[in-house]
N, C-alpha and C positions, 0 to 999 in steps of 0.2 A: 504494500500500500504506500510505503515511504516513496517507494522505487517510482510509482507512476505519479505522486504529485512531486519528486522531483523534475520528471520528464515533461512532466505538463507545465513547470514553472520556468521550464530553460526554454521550452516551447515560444509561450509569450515570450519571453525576453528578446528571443530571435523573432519572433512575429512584428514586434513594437521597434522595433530598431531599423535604420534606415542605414543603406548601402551608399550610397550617393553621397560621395563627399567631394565630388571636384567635376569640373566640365559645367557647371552652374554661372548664368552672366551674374555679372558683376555689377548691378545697379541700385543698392545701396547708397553708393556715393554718386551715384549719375548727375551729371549738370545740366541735361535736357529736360526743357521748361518749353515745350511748344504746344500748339493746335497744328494738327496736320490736315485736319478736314473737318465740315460742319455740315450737320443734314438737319432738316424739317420734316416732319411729318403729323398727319393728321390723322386722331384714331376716333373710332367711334366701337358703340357696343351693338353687337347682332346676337339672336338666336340663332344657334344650329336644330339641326334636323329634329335633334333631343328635346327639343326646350330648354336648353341651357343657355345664360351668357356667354358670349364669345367676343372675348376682343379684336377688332379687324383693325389694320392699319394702311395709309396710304403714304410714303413718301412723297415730299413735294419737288418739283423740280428748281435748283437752283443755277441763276446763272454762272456763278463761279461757287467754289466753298473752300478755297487755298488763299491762306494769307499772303501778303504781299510785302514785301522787304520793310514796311511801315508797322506791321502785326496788324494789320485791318482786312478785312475780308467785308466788301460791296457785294452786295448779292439783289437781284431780282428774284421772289419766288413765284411761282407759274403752278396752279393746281392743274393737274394734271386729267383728263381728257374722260369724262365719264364711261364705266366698262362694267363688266360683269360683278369682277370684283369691288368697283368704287360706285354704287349706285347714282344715278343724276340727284334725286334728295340728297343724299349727304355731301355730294358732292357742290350742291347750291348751300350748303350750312357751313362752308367752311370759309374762317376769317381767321386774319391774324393775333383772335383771340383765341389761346385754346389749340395753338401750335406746338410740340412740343421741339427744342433745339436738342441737339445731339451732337455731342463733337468724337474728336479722335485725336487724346492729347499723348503722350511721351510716355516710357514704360514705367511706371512707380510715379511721375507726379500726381498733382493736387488739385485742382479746378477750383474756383470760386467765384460768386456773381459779385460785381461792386457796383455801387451807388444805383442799389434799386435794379438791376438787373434779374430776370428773370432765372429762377432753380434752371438747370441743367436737367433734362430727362420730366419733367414736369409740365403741366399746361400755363403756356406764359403768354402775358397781355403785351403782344409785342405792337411796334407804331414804327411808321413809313419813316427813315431819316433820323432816328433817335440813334444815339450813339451809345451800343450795350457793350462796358468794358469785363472783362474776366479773367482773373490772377491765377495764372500757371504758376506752378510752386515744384520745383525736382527738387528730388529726392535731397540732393546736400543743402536744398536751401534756397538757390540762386530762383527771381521771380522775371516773370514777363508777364507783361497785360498786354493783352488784344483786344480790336475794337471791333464789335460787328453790326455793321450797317444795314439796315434792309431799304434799298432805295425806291423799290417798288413792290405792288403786288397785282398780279393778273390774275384774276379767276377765267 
């Protein structure tokens, strides 16, 4: 009896214990502090077949979403063309309230909205020309702010 809660306790031990000690990046101390791209998109709730809620989403189209040697990113967004999946009702309800932003920022940094800018991944009251700043923060520290402008919108 000794014998097998020995065998079962070295068991765990080797079970709980991790091999991988090297060949792992290094970004702990990373100094990348960017936005590399920024998407919009608009969700609404459907039933499926079940009677269940389901969440559907549409990406919007923008006209650029890559910052520019200044950290600002001009963008027109363009809702995109009524289909199967994007029904013409929801797709006549969609305004730039209730957009959600989405970025794709540096590996281990930080995101954050400043002065009133709208959550990240959230439904945000966004406006034609206002200027939304948000502090990338890497990993050791070092910060950049970006600015993103919505210059238009075409439904």
């Amino acid at each position: 009896m000794k014998r097998n809660i020995f065998f079962m306790i070295l068991g765990c031990m080797l079970l709980f214990t991790s091999c991988l000690k090297s060949g792992l990046d290094e970004i702990e101390n990373s100094n990348l502090c960017a936005i590399s791209s920024v998407t919009m998109e608009y969700r609404w709730i459907v039933q499926n077949v079940n009677g269940y809620d389901q969440m559907s989403r549409q990406q919007m189209t923008l006209s650029n979403n890559v910052p520019d040697e200044n950290n600002e990113i001009r963008f027109t967004v363009t809702v995109p063309a009524a289909s199967s999946s994007f029904p013409a009702d929801v797709r006549n309800a969609v305004t730039l309230d209730g957009l959600y932003m989405i970025t794709v920022i540096s590996p281990a940094a930080k995101i954050k909205p400043l002065d009133g800018a709208p959550e990240l991944g959230l439904p945000g009251a966004f406006a034609i020309g206002r200027d939304y700043q948000y502090e990338v923060t890497a990993a050791n520290g070092d910060k950049a702010v970006y600015h993103i402008v919505i210059e238009s919108f075409i439904q």
